[in-house]
PDB file with SEQRES, HELIX, SHEET and CRYST1 records, atoms N, CA, C and O in Angstrom:
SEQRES   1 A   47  UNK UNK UNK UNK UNK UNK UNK UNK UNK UNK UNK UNK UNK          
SEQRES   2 A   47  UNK UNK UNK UNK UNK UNK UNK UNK UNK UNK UNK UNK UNK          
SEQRES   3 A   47  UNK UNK UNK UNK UNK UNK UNK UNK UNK UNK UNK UNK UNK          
SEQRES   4 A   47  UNK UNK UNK UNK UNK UNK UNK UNK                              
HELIX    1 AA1 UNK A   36  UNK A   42  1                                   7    
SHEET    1 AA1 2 UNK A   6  UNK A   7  0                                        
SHEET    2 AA1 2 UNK A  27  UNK A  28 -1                                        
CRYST1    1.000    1.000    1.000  90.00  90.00  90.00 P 1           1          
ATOM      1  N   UNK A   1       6.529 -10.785  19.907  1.00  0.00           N  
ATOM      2  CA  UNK A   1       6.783 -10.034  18.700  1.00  0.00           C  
ATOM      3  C   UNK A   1       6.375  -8.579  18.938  1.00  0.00           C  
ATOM      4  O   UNK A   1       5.240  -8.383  19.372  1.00  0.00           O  
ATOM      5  N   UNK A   2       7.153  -7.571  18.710  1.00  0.00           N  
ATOM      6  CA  UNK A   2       6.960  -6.079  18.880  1.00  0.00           C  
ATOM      7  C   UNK A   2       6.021  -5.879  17.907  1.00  0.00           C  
ATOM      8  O   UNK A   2       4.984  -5.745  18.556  1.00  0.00           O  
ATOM      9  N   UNK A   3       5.722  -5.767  16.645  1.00  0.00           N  
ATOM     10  CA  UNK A   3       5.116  -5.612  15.620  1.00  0.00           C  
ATOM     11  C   UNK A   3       3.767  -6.763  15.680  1.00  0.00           C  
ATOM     12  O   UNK A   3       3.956  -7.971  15.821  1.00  0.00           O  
ATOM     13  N   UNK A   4       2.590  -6.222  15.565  1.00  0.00           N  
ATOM     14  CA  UNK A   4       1.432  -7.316  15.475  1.00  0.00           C  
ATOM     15  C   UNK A   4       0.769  -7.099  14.174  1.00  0.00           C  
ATOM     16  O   UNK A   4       0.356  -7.989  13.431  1.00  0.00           O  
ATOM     17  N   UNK A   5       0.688  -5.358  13.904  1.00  0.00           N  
ATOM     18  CA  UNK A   5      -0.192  -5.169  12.394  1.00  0.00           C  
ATOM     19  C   UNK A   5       0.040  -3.751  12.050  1.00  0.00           C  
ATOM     20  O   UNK A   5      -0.015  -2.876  12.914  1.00  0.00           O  
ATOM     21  N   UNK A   6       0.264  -3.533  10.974  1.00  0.00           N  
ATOM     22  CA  UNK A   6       0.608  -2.404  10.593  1.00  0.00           C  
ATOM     23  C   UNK A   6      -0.667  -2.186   9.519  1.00  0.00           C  
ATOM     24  O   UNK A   6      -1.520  -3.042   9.281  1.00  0.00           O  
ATOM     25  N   UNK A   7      -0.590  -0.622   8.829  1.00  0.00           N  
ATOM     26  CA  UNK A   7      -0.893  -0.364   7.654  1.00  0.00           C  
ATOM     27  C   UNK A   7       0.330  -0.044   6.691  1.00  0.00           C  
ATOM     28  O   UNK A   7       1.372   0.351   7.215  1.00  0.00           O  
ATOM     29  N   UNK A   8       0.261  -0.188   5.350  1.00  0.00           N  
ATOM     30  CA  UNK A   8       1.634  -0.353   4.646  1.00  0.00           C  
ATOM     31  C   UNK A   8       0.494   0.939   3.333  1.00  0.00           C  
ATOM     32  O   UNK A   8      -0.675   0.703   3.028  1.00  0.00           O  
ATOM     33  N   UNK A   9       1.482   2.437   2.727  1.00  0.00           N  
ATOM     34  CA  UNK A   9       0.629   3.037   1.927  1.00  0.00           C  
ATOM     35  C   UNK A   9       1.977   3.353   0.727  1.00  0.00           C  
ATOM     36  O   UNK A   9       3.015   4.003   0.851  1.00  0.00           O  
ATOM     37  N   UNK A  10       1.477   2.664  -0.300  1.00  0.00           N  
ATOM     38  CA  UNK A  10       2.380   3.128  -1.539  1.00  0.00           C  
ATOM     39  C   UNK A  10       1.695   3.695  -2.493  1.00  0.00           C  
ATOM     40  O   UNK A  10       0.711   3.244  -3.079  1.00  0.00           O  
ATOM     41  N   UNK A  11       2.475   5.153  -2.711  1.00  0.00           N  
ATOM     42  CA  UNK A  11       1.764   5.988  -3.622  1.00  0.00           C  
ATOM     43  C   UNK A  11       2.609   6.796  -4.446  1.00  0.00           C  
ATOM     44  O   UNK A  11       3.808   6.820  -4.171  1.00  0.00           O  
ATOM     45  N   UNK A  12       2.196   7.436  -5.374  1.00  0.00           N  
ATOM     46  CA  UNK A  12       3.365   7.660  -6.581  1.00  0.00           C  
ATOM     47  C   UNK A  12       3.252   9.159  -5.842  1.00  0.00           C  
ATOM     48  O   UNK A  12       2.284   9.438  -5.135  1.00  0.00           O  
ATOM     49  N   UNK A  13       4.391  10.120  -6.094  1.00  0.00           N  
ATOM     50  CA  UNK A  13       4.512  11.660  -5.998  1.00  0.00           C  
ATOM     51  C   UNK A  13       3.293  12.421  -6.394  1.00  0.00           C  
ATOM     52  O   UNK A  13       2.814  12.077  -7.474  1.00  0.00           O  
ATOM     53  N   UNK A  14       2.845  13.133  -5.919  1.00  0.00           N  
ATOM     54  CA  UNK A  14       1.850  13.906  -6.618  1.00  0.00           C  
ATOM     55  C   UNK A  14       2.038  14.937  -7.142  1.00  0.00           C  
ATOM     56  O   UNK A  14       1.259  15.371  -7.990  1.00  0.00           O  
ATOM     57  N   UNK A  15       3.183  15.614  -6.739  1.00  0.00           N  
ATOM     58  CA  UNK A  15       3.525  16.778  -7.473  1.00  0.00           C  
ATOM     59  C   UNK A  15       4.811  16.619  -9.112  1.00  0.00           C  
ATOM     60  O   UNK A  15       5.196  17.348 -10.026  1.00  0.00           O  
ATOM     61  N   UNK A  16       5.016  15.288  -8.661  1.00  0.00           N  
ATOM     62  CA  UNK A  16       5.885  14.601 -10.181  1.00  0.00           C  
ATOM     63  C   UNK A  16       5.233  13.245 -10.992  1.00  0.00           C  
ATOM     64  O   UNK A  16       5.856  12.254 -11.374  1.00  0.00           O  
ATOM     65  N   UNK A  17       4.200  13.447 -11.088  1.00  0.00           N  
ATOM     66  CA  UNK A  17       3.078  12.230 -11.912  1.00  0.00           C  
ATOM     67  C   UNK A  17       4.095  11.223 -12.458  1.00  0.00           C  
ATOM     68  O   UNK A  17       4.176  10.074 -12.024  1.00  0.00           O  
ATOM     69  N   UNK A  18       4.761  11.649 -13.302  1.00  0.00           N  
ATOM     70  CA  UNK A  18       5.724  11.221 -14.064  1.00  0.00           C  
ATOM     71  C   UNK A  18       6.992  10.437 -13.653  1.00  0.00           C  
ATOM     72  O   UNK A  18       7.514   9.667 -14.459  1.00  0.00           O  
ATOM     73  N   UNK A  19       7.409  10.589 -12.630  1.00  0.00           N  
ATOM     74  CA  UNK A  19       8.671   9.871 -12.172  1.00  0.00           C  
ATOM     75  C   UNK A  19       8.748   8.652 -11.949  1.00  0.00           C  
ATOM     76  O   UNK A  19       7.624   8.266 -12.268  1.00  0.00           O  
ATOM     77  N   UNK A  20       9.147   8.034 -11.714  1.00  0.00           N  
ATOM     78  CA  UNK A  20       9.560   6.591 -11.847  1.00  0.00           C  
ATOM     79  C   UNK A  20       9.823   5.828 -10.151  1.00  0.00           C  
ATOM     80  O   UNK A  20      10.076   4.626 -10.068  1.00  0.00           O  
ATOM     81  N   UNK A  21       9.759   6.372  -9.385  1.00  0.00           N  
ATOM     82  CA  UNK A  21       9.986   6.270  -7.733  1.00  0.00           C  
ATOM     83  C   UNK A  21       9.277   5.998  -7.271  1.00  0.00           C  
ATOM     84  O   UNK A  21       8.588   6.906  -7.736  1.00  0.00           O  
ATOM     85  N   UNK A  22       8.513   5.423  -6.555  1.00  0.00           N  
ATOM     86  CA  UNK A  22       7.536   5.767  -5.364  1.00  0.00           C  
ATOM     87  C   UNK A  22       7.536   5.934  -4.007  1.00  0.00           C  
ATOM     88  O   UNK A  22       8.652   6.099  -3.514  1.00  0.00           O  
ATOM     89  N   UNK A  23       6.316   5.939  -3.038  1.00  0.00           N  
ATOM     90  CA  UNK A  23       6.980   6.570  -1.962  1.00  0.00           C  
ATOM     91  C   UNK A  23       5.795   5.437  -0.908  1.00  0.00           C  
ATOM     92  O   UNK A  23       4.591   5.271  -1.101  1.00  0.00           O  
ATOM     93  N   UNK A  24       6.603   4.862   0.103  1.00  0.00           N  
ATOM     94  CA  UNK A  24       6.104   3.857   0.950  1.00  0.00           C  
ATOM     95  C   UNK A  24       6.118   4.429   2.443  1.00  0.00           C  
ATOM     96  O   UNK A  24       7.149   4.806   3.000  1.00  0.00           O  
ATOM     97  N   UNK A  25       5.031   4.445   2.937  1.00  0.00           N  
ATOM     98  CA  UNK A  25       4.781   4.596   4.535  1.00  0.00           C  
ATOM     99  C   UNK A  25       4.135   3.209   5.465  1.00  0.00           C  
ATOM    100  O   UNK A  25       3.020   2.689   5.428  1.00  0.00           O  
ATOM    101  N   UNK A  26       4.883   3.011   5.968  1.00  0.00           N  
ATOM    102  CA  UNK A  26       4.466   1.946   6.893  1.00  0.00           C  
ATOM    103  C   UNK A  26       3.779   2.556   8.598  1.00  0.00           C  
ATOM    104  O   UNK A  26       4.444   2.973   9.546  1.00  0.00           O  
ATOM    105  N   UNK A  27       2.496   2.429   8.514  1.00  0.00           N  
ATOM    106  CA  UNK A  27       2.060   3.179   9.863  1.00  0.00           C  
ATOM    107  C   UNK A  27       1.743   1.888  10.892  1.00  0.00           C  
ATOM    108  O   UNK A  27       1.001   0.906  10.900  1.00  0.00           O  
ATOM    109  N   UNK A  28       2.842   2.542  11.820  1.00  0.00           N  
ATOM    110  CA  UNK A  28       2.573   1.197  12.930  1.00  0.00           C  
ATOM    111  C   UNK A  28       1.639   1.027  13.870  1.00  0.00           C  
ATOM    112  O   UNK A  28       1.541   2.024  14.586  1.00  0.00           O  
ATOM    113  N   UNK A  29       0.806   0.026  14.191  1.00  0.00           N  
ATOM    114  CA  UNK A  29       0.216   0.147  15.576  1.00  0.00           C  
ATOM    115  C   UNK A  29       0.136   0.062  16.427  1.00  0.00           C  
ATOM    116  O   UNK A  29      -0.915   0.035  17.067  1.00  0.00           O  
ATOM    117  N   UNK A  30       2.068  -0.082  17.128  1.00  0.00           N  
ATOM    118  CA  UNK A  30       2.413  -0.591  17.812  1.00  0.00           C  
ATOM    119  C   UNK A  30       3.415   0.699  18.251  1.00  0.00           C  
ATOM    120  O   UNK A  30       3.892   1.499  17.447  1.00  0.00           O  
ATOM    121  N   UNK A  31       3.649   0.717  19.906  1.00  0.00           N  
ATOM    122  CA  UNK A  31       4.295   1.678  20.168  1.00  0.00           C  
ATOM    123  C   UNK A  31       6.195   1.021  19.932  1.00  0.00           C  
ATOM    124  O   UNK A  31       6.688   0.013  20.437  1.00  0.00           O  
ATOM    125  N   UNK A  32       6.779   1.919  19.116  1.00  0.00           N  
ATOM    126  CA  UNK A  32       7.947   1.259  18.998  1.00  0.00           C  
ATOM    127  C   UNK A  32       9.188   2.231  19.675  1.00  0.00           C  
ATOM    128  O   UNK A  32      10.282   2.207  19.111  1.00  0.00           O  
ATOM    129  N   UNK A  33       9.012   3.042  20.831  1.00  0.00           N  
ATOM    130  CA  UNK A  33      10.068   3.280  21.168  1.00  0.00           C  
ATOM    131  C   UNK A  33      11.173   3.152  21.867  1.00  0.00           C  
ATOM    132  O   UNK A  33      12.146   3.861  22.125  1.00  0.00           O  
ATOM    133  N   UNK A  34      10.631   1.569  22.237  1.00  0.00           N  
ATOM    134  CA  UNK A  34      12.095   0.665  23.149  1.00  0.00           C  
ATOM    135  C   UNK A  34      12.832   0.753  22.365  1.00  0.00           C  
ATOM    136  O   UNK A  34      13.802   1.356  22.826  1.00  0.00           O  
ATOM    137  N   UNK A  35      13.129   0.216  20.294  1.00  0.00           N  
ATOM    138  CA  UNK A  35      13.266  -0.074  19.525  1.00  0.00           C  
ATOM    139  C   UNK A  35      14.239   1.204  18.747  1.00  0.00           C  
ATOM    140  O   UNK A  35      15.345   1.086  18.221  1.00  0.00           O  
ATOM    141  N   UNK A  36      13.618   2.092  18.854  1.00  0.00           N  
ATOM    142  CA  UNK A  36      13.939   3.332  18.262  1.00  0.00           C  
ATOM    143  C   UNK A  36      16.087   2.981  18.289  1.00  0.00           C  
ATOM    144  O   UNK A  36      16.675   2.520  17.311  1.00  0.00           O  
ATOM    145  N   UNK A  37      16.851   3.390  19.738  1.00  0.00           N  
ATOM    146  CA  UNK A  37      17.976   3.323  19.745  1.00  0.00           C  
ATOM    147  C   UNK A  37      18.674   2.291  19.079  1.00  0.00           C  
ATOM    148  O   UNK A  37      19.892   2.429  18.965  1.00  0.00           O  
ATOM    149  N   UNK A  38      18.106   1.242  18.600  1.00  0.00           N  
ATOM    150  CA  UNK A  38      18.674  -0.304  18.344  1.00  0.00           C  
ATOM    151  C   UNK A  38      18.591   0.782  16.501  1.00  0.00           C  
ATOM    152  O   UNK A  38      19.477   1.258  15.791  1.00  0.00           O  
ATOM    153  N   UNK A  39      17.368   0.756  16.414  1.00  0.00           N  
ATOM    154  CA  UNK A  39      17.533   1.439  14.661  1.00  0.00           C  
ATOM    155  C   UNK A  39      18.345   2.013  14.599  1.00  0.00           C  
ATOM    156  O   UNK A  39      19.190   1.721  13.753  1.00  0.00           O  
ATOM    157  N   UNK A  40      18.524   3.049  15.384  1.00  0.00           N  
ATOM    158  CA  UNK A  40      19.561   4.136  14.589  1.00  0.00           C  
ATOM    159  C   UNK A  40      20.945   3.819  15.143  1.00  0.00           C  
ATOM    160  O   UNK A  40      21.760   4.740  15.092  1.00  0.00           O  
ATOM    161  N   UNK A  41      21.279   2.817  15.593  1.00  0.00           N  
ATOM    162  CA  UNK A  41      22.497   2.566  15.736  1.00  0.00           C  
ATOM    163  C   UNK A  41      22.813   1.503  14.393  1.00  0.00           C  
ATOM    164  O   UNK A  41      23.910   1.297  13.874  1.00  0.00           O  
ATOM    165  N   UNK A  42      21.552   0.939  14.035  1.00  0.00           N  
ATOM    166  CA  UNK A  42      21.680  -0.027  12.982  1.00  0.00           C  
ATOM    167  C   UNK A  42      21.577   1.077  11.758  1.00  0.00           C  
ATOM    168  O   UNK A  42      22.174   0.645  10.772  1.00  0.00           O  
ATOM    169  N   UNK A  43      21.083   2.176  11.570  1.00  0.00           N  
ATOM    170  CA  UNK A  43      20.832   2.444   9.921  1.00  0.00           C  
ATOM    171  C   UNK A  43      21.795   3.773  10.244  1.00  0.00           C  
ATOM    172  O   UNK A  43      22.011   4.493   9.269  1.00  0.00           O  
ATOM    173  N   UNK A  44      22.424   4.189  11.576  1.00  0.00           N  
ATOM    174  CA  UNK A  44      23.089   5.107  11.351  1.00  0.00           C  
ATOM    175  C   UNK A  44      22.377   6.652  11.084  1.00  0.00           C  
ATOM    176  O   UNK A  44      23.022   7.667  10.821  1.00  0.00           O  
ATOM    177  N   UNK A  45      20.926   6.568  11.215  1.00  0.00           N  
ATOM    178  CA  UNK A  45      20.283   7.845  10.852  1.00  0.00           C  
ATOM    179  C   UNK A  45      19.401   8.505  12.608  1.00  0.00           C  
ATOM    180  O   UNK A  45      18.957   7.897  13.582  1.00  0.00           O  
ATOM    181  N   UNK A  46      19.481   9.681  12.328  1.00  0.00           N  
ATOM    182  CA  UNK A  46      19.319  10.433  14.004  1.00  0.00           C  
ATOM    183  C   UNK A  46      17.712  10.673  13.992  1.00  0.00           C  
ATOM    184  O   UNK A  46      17.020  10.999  13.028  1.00  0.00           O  
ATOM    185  N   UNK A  47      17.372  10.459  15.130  1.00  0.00           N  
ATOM    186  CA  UNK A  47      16.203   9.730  15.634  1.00  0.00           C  
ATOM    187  C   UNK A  47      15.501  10.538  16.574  1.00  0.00           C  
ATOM    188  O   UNK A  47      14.483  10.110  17.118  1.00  0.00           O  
TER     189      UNK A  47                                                      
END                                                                             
């Protein structure tokens, strides 16, 4: 398994208290850049 343990941080905007969105960071502890080309061929976003 590439992934063993992450930290996962959800927190509301700080500069829009009010909005309705939030905002999720997943910090890995795992080096993932075999992985990297497989993503962005899968989500289509440049890397």
């Amino acid at each position: 398994m590439l992934l063993k343990t992450y930290t996962k941080e959800i927190f509301r905007s700080k500069c829009m208290p009010g909005s309705q969105s939030i905002h999720y960071y997943a910090h890995l502890h795992e080096d993932i850049a075999k992985v990297l080309p497989f993503l962005n061929a899968e989500l289509g976003v440049v890397v």
